[in-house]
C-alpha positions as CSV (number, residue, x, y, z in Angstrom):
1,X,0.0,0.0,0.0
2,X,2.9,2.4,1.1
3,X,4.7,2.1,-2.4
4,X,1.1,2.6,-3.9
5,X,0.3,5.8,-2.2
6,X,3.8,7.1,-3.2
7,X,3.3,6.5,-6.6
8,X,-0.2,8.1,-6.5
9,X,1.9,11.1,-5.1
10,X,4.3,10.9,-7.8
11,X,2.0,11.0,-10.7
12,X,1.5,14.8,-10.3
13,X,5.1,15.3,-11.5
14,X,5.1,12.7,-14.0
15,X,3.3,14.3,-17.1
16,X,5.6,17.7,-16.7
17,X,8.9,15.3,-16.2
18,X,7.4,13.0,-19.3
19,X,6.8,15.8,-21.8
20,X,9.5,17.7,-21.2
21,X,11.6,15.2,-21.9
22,X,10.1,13.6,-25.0
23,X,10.6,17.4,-26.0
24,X,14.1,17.0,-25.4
25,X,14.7,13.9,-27.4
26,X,12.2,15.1,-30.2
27,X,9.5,12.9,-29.6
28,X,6.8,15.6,-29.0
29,X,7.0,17.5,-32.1
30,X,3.7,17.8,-34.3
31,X,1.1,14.5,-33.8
32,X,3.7,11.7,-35.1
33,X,6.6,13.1,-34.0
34,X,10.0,13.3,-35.7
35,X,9.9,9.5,-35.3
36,X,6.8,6.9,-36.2
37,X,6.1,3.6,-34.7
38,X,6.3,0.9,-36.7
39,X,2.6,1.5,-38.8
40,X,3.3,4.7,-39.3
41,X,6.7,4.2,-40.6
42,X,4.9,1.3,-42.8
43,X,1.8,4.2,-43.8
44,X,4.4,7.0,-44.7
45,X,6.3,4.5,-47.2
46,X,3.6,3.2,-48.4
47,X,1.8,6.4,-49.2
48,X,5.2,7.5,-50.7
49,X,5.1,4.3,-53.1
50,X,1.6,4.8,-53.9
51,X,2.6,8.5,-54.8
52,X,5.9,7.8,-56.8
53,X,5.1,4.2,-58.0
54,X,8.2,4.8,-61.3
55,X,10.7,5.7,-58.8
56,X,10.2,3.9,-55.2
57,X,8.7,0.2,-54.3
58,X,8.1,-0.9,-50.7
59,X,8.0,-4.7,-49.7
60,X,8.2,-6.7,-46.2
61,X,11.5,-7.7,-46.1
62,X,10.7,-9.9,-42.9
63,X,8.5,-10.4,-39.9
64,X,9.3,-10.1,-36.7
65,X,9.4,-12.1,-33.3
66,X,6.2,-10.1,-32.2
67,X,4.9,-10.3,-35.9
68,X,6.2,-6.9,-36.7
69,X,6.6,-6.0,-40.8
70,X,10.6,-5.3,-41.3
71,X,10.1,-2.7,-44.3
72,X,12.5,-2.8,-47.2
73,X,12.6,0.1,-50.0
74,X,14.0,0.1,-53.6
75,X,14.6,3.5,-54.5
76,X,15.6,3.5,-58.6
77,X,14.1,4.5,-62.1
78,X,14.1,1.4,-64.8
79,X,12.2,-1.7,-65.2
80,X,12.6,-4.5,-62.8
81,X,15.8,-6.1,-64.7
82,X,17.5,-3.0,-65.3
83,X,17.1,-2.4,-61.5
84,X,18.7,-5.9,-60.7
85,X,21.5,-5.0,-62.6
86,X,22.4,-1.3,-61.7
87,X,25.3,-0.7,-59.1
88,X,23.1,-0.7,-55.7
89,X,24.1,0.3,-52.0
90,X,22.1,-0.5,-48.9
91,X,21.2,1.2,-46.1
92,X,20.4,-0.4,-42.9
93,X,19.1,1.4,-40.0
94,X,17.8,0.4,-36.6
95,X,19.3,-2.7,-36.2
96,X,19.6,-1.9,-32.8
97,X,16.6,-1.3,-30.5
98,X,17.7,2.2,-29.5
99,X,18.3,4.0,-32.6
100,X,15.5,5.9,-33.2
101,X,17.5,8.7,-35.0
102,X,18.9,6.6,-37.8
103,X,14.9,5.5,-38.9
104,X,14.9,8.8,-39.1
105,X,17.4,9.6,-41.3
106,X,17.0,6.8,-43.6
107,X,13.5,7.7,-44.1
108,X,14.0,11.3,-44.6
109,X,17.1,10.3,-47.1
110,X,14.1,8.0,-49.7
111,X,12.0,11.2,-49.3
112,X,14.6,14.0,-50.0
113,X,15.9,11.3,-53.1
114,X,12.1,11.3,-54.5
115,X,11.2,15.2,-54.2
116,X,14.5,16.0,-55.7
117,X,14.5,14.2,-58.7
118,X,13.4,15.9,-62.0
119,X,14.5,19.2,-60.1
120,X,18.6,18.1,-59.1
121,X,20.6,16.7,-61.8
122,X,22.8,15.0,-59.4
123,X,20.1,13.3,-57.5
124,X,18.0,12.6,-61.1
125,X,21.8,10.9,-62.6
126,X,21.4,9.0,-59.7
127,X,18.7,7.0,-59.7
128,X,18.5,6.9,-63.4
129,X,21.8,4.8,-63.4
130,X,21.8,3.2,-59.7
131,X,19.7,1.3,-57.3
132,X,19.0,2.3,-53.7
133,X,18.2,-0.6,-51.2
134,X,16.7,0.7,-47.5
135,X,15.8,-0.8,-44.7
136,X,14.7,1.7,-42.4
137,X,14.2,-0.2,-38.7
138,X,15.5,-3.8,-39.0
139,X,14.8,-4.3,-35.2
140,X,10.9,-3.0,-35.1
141,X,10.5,-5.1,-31.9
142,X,12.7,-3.1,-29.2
143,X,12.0,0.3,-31.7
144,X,8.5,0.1,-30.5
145,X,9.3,0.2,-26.6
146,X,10.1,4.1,-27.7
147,X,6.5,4.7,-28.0
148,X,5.5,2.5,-24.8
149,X,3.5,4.1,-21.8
150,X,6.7,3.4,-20.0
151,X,10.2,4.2,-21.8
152,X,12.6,1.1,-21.2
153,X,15.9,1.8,-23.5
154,X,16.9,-1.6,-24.9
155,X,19.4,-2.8,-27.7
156,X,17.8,-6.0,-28.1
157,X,14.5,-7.7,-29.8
158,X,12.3,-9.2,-27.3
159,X,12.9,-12.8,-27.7
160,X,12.7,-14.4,-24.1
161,X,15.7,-15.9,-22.4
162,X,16.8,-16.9,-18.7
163,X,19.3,-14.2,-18.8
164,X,19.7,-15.5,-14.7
165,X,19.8,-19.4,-15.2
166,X,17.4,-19.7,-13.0
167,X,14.8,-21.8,-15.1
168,X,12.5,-18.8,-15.2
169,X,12.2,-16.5,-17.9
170,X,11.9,-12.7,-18.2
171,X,10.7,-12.9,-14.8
172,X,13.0,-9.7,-13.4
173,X,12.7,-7.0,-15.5
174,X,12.5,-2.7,-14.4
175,X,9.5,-1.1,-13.1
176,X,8.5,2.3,-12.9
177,X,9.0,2.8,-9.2
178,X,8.3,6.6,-9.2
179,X,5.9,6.3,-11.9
180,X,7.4,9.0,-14.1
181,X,7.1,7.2,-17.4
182,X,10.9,6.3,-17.9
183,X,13.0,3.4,-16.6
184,X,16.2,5.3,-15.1
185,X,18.7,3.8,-12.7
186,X,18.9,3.9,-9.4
187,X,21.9,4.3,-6.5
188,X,22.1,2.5,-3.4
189,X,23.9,4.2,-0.5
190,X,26.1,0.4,0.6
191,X,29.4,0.7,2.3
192,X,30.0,-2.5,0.1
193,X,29.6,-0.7,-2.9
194,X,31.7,0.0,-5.8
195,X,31.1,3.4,-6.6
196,X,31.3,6.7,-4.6
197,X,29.7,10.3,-5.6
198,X,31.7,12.2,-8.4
199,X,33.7,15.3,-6.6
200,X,33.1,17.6,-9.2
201,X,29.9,16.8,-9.7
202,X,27.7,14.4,-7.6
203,X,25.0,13.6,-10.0
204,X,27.7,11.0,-11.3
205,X,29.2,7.8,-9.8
206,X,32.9,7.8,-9.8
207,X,34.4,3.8,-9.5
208,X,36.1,3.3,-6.1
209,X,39.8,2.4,-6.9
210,X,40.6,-0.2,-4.1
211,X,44.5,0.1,-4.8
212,X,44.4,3.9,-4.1
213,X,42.7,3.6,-0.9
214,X,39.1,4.5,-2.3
215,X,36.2,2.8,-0.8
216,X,32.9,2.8,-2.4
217,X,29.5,4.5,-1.0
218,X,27.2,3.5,-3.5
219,X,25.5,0.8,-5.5
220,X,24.3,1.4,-9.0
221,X,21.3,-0.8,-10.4
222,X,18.6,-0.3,-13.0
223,X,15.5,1.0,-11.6
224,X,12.9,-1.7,-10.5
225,X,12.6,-4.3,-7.7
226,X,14.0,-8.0,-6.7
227,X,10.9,-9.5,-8.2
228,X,12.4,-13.5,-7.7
229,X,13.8,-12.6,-5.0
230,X,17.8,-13.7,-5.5
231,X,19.4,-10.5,-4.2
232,X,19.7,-9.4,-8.0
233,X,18.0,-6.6,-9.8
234,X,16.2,-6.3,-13.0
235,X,18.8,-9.6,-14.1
236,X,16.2,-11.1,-16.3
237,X,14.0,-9.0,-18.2
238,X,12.5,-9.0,-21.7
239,X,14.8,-9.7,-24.4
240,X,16.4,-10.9,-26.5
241,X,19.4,-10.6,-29.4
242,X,21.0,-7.6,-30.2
243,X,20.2,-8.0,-34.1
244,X,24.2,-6.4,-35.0
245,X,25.8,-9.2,-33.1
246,X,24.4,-11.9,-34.8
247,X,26.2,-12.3,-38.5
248,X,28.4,-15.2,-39.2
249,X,31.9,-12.7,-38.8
250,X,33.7,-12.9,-35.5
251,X,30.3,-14.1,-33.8
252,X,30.8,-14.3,-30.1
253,X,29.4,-17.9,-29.3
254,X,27.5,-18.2,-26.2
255,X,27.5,-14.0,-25.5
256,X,24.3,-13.2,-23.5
257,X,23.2,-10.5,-26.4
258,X,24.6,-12.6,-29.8
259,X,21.6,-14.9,-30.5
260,X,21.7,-18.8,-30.2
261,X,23.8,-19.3,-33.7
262,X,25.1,-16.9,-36.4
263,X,21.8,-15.2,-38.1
264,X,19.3,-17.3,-35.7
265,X,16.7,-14.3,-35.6
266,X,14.4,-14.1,-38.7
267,X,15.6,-10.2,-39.0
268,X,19.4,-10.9,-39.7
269,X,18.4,-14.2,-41.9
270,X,16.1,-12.2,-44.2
271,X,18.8,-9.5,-44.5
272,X,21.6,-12.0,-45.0
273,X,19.0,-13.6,-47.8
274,X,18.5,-10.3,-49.5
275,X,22.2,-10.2,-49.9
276,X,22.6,-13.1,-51.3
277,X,19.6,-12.1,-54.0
278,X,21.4,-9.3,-54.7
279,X,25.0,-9.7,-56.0
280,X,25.0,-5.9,-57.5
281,X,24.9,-4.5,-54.0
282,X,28.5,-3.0,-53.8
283,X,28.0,-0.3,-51.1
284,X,26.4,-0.7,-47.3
285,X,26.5,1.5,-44.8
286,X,24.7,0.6,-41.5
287,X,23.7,2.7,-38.7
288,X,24.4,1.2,-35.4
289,X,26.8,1.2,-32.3
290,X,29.6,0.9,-34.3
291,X,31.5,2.9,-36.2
292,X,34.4,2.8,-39.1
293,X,33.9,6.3,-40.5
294,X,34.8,9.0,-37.6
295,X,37.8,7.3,-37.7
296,X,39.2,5.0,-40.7
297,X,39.8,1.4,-40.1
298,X,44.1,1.0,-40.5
299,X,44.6,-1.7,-43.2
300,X,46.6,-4.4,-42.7
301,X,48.7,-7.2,-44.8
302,X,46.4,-10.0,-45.6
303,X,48.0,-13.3,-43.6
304,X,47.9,-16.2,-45.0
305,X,45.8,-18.4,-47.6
306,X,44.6,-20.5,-44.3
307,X,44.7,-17.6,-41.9
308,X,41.6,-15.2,-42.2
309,X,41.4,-11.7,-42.5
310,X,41.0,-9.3,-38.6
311,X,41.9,-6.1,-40.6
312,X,41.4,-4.2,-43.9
313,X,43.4,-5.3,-46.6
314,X,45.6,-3.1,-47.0
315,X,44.4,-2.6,-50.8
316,X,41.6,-1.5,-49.3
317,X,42.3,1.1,-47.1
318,X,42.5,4.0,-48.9
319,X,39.3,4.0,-49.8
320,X,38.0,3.4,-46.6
321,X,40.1,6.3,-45.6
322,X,38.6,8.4,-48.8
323,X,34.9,7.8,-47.0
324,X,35.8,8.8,-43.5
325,X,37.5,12.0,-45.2
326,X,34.5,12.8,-46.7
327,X,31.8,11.9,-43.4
328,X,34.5,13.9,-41.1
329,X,34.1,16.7,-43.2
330,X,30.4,16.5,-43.8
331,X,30.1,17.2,-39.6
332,X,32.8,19.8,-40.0
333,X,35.7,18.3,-38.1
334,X,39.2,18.2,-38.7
335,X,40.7,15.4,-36.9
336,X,39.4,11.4,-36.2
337,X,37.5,10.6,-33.6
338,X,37.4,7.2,-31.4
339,X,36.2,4.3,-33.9
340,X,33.5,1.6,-32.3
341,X,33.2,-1.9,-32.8
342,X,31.7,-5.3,-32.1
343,X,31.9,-8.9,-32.5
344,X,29.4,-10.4,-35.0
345,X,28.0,-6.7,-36.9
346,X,26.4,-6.6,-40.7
347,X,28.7,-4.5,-41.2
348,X,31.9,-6.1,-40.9
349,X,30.0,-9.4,-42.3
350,X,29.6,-7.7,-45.4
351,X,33.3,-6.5,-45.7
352,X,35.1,-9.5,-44.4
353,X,32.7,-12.3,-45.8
354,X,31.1,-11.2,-48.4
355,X,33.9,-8.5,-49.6
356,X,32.0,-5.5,-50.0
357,X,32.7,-1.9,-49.5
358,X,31.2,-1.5,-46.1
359,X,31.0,1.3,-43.5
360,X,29.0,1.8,-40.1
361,X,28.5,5.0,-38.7
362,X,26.3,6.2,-35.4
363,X,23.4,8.4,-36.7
364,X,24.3,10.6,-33.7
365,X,27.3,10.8,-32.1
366,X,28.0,12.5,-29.3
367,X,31.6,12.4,-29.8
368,X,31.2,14.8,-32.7
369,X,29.0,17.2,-30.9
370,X,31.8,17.5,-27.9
371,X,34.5,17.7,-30.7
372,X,32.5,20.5,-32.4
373,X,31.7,22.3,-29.0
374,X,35.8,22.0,-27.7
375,X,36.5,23.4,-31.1
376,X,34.2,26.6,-30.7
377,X,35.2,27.0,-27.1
378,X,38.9,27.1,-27.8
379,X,41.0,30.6,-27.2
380,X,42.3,32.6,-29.9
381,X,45.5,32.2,-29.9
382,X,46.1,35.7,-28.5
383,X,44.0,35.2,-25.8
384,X,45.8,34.4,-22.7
385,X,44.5,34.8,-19.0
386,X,47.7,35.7,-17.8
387,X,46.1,36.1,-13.8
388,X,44.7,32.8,-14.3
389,X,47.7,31.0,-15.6
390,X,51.2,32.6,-16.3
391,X,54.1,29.8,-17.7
392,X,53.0,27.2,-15.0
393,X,53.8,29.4,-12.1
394,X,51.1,29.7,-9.4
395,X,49.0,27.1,-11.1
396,X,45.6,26.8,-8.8
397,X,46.0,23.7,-6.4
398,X,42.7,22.0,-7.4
399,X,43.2,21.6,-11.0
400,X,47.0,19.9,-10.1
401,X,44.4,17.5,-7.7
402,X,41.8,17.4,-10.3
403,X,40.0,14.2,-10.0
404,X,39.9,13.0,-13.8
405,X,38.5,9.7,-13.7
406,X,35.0,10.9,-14.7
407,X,36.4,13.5,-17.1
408,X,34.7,12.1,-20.1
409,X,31.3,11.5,-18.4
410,X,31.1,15.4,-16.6
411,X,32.0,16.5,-20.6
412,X,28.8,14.6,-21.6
413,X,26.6,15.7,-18.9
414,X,27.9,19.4,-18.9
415,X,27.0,19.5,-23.0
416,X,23.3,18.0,-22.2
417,X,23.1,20.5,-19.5
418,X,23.6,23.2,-22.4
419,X,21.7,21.5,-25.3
420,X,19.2,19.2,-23.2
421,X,18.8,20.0,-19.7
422,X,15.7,17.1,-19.3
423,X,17.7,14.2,-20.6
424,X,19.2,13.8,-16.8
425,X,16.7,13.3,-14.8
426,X,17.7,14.4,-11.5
427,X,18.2,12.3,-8.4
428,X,14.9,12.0,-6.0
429,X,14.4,10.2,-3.0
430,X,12.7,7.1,-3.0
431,X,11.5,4.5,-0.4
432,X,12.7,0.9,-1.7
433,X,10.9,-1.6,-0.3
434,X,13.8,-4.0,-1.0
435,X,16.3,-1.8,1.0
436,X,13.9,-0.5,4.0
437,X,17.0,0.9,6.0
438,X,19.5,2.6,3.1
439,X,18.8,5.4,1.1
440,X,17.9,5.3,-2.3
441,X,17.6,7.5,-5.1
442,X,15.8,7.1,-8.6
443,X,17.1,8.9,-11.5
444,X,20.5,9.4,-14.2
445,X,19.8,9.4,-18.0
446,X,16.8,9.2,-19.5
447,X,16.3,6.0,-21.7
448,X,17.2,6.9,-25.3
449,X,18.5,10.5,-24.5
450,X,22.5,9.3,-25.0
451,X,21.3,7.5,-28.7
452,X,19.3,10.1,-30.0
453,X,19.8,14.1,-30.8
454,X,18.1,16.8,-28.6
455,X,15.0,17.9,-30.9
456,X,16.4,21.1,-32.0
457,X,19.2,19.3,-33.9
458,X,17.3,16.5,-35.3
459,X,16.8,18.4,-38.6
460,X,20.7,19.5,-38.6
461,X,21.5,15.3,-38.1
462,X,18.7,14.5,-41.1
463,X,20.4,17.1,-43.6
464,X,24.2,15.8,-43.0
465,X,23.6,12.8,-43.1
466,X,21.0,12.6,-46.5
467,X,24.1,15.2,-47.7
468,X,26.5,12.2,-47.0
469,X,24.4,9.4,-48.1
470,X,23.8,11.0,-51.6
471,X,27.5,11.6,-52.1
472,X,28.5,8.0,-51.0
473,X,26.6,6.3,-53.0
474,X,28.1,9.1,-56.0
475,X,31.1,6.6,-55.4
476,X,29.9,2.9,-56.7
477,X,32.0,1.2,-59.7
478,X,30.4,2.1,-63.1
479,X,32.0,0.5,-66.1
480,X,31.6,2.1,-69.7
481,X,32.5,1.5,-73.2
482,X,36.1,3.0,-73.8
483,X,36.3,2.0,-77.3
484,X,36.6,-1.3,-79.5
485,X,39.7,-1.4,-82.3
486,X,39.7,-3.9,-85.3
487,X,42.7,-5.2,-87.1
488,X,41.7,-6.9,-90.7
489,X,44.3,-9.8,-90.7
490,X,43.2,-11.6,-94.2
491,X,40.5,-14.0,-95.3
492,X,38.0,-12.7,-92.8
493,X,40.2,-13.0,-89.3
494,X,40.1,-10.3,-86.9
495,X,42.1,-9.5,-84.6
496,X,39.6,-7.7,-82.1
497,X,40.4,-5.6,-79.0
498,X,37.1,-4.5,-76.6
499,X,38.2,-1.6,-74.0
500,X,36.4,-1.5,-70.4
501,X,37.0,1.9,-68.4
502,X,35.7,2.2,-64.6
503,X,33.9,5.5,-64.4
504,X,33.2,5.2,-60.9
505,X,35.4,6.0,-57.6
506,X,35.7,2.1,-56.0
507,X,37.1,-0.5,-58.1
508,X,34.8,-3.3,-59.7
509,X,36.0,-5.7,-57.2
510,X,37.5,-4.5,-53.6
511,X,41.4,-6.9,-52.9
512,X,39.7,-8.4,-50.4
513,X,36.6,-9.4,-52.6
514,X,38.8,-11.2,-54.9
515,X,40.3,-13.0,-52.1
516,X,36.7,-14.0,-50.4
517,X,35.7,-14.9,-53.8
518,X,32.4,-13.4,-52.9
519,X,31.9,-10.9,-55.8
520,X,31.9,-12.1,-59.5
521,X,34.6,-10.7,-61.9
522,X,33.7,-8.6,-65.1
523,X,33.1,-10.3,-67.9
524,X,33.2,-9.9,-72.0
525,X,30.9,-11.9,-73.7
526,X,31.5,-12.1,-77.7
527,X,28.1,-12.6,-79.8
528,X,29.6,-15.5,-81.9
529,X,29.3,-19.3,-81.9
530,X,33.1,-20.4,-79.7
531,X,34.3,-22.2,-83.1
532,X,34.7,-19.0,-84.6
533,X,37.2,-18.1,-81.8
534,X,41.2,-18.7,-82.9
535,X,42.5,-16.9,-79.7
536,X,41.0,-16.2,-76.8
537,X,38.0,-17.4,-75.5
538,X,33.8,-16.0,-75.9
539,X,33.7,-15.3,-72.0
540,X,36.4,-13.5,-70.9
541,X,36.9,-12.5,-67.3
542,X,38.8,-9.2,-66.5
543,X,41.0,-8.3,-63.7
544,X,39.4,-5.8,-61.0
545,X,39.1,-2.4,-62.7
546,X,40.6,0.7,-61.0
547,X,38.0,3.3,-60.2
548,X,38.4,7.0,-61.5
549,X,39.2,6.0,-64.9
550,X,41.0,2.8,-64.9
551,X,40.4,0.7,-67.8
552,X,40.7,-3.3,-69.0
553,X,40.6,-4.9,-72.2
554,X,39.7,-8.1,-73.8
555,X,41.8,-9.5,-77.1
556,X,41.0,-11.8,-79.5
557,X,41.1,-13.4,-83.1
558,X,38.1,-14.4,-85.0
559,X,37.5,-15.7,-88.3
560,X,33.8,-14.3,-89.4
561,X,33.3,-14.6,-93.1
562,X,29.7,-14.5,-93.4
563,X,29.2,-11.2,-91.1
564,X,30.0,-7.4,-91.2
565,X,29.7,-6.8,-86.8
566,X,29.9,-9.0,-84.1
567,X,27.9,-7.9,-80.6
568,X,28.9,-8.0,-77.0
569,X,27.8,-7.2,-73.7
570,X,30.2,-6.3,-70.4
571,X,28.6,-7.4,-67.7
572,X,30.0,-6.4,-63.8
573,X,28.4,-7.6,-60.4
574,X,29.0,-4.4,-58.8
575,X,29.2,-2.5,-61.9
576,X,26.8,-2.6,-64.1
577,X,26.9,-3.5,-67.4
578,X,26.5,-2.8,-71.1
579,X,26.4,-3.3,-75.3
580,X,28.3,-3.2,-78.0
581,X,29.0,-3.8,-81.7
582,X,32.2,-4.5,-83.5
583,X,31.9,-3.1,-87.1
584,X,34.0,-5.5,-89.6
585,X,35.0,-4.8,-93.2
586,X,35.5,-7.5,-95.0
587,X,37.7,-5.9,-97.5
588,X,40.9,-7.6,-97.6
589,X,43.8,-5.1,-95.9
């Protein structure tokens, strides 16, 4: 009854602390918000298809655990063959359960591609000549607890497990003690804790360092109750696989979060599928937790033949480095950032199996916005503070003692203080029934408010990254005619030379795709029965093509004496491909 009445008590401060801070992360704005649930993310593209049938379908790429539809969207002019066979990249976003800022992007990125073409002649060159692929929320499941009465920030799809061992499942998950609407943490004062307050600033927990004579004051825990009873909190709730540590490369058998086997969860199978039904998909980029673009992956030897791969080929890496270049600059900054990864991603699956060009990038990073923010709050360089410090002489005593183990974390919370003062919720008192003689306090982040922008630079986030998107997928392999030559050799033989130039930026095939022998080489197919061949052969396959101009070529000898031009076709996996004739005189030289 006494943890009843108190939330009856708390319920007059829960709609000002709920709306407020769905302000703060955006989710307020306008009757669907800047983000949809998953029908009306499956309404908007769908009324988008209906509305530009030529240029963009929408299918189900999958169904998940809780029968949700996993939308997939082909952005591209051409009939349904000539869309097969155009150089495609693909998008993934949400793969993780608490990116709601990447759905966001990718959908805004199909609609800025659709209302832009006719009217920009980059965008229109675009999609006349390339395929887009889009998923747009790959994990709808933990998406949706977003838009839950209670906010409960998860990575994870909400398959059940006994995270505990206990034989029960899901049975301890987080309440909503002080019935604000949000699952925070909470801090236990314990003289057998590990933490102790922050001494700069005591909203933050500081980790007691035993070997320099710290002792701990506090316990931290998710916010809920010991509903089993076994002196652990909130150890077994719902959920489930995170859905970007579940692909085949370096899975991490047996972790908690990586699914029961490599692509177990009918999200990543379906994706890994669609990969495989689509060999001309030569660019992915996949919004997530990790990261290879704020700072660009160092490549690396490739060991050998029975050794595989842990790094980029070297080959490789300076177009990886190209991309991050080009997303660094996109966010305006100058230097790399800290990269991010994880066992088991799409995104390294696609590189290091299936030896495509492949990047990840967080939709919002709060390292950028702290790089940008140091950079504006830096002196000129004639601006000195001579009475505050003068050559190292005099230097304050506190800032020698400065405590900087929680440096990085008092930088985060001093930037939301500036930008979003309601994604912290402060610390209240709380009685805990489970600890009836220790105080307690309920509070810390707000779920989702470290993953996703403060409202007021969701559109900023949208128009970088479209404005990156757009120019990455500018730099997919295109290969072109670059001229045929004929030599008349007597009594109708040919000596016959067909020229392949690479118009895109990549190459048709990355060093380390030739090595997984995952990607197809380009090949020249001659119009003419193989008996008429003297050198050479009617399929020939061609080296990987530099990008930027690199070219190929294919020589033979035919005898033709009944014909005057001989066709052929190029076709490339990641490429493209195209026709030709060979014109042939018959006039003796």
């Amino acid at each position: 009854m006494a943890l009843l009445a108190r939330k009856s008590r708390a319920r007059q401060r829960r709609l000002v602390i709920l709306v407020l801070f769905l302000v703060s992360l955006g989710a307020a704005r306008g009757d669907a918000g800047p983000y949809r649930d998953g029908r009306s993310l499956g309404r908007r593209l769908a009324g988008l298809a209906r509305r530009e049938p030529n240029l963009l379908r929408v299918d189900v790429l999958a169904r998940s655990l809780e029968e949700r539809k996993v939308w997939i969207a082909e952005i591209g002019r051409g009939c349904d063959e000539a869309r097969a066979t155009h150089p495609a990249m693909l998008v993934v976003a949400g793969i993780e359960g608490d990116d709601l800022i990447g759905s966001r992007v990718a959908t805004s990125w199909i609609e800025r591609l659709i209302e832009k073409y006719g009217q920009d002649e980059e965008v229109t060159g675009l999609l006349d000549t390339t395929t887009i692929y889009v998923v747009p929320r790959l994990n709808p499941d933990a998406a949706e607890t977003f838009f839950a009465p209670v906010k409960a920030e998860t990575r994870v799809n909400r398959r059940p497990f006994d995270d505990d061992h206990d034989g029960l499942i899901d049975e301890d998950g987080p309440e909503d003690l002080n019935g604000d609407g949000l699952i925070t943490s909470m801090r236990v004062r314990d003289a057998r804790g590990e933490y102790a307050l922050d001494p700069v600033d005591t909203r933050l927990l500081v980790e007691a360092d035993p070997a320099e004579g710290q002792a701990g004051t506090w316990r931290l825990l998710p916010e809920g109750i010991d509903n089993d009873g076994d002196g652990k909190w909130n150890e077994d709730g719902p959920g489930g696989v995170n859905l970007n540590r579940n692909f085949p490369h370096d899975y991490e058998s047996f972790a908690p979060d990586a699914g029961n086997h490599p692509v177990s969860e009918n999200e990543t199978r379906a994706l890994a599928d669609f990969v495989g039904d689509h060999p001309n998909v030569g660019i992915i980029l996949t919004y997530g937790a990790a990261d290879n673009l704020a700072k660009s992956p160092e490549g690396d030897e490739p060991p050998g033949r029975r050794k595989p791969l842990t790094a980029v080929d070297e080959e490789d890496e300076d177009y990886f480095r190209v991309a991050g270049e080009l997303y660094r600059q996109t966010f305006g900054l100058d230097e790399e950032l800290e990269s991010y990864a994880s066992p088991g991603t799409f995104s390294d699956w696609m590189y290091f199996h299936r030896g495509r060009f492949s990047v990840a990038a967080r939709p919002w990073n709060l390292d950028i916005e702290l790089e940008l923010a140091e950079d504006t709050e830096k002196p000129e360089p004639n601006e000195v503070c001579n009475d505050e410090k003068s050559s190292g002489e005099g230097e304050d005593d506190r800032d020698k003692d400065k405590d900087e183990r929680n440096e990085r974390q008092r930088e985060e919370l001093e930037w939301f203080d500036r930008h979003a003062p309601d994604a912290f919720v402060a610390w209240q008192p709380f009685d805990h029934p489970d600890f009836p003689d220790q105080e307690v306090e309920i509070g810390g982040y707000g779920p989702f408010a470290q993953t996703n922008p403060p409202a007021d630079q969701i559109h900023d986030v949208v128009a970088a990254q479209s404005k990156f998107l757009t120019a990455l997928a500018q730099n997919l392999p295109r290969v072109a005619p670059a001229g045929t030559e004929v030599k008349h050799l007597g009594d109708s033989v040919f000596e016959v030379t067909i020229r392949v130039e690479n118009k895109g930026f990549l190459p048709t095939v990355l060093s380390h795709g030739v090595r997984s022998r995952e990607v197809l080489a380009t090949r020249v197919t001659l119009g003419i029965h193989e008996d008429r061949i003297l050198a050479g052969r009617r399929v020939t396959y061609l080296p990987p093509i530099p990008g930027s101009g690199g070219t190929a070529e294919a020589r033979y000898i035919i005898h033709v004496p009944d014909a005057h031009r001989v066709e052929f076709a190029v076709v490339s996996a990641l490429a493209g491909q195209f026709e030709g004739t060979i014109e042939l005189s018959q006039e003796q030289p």
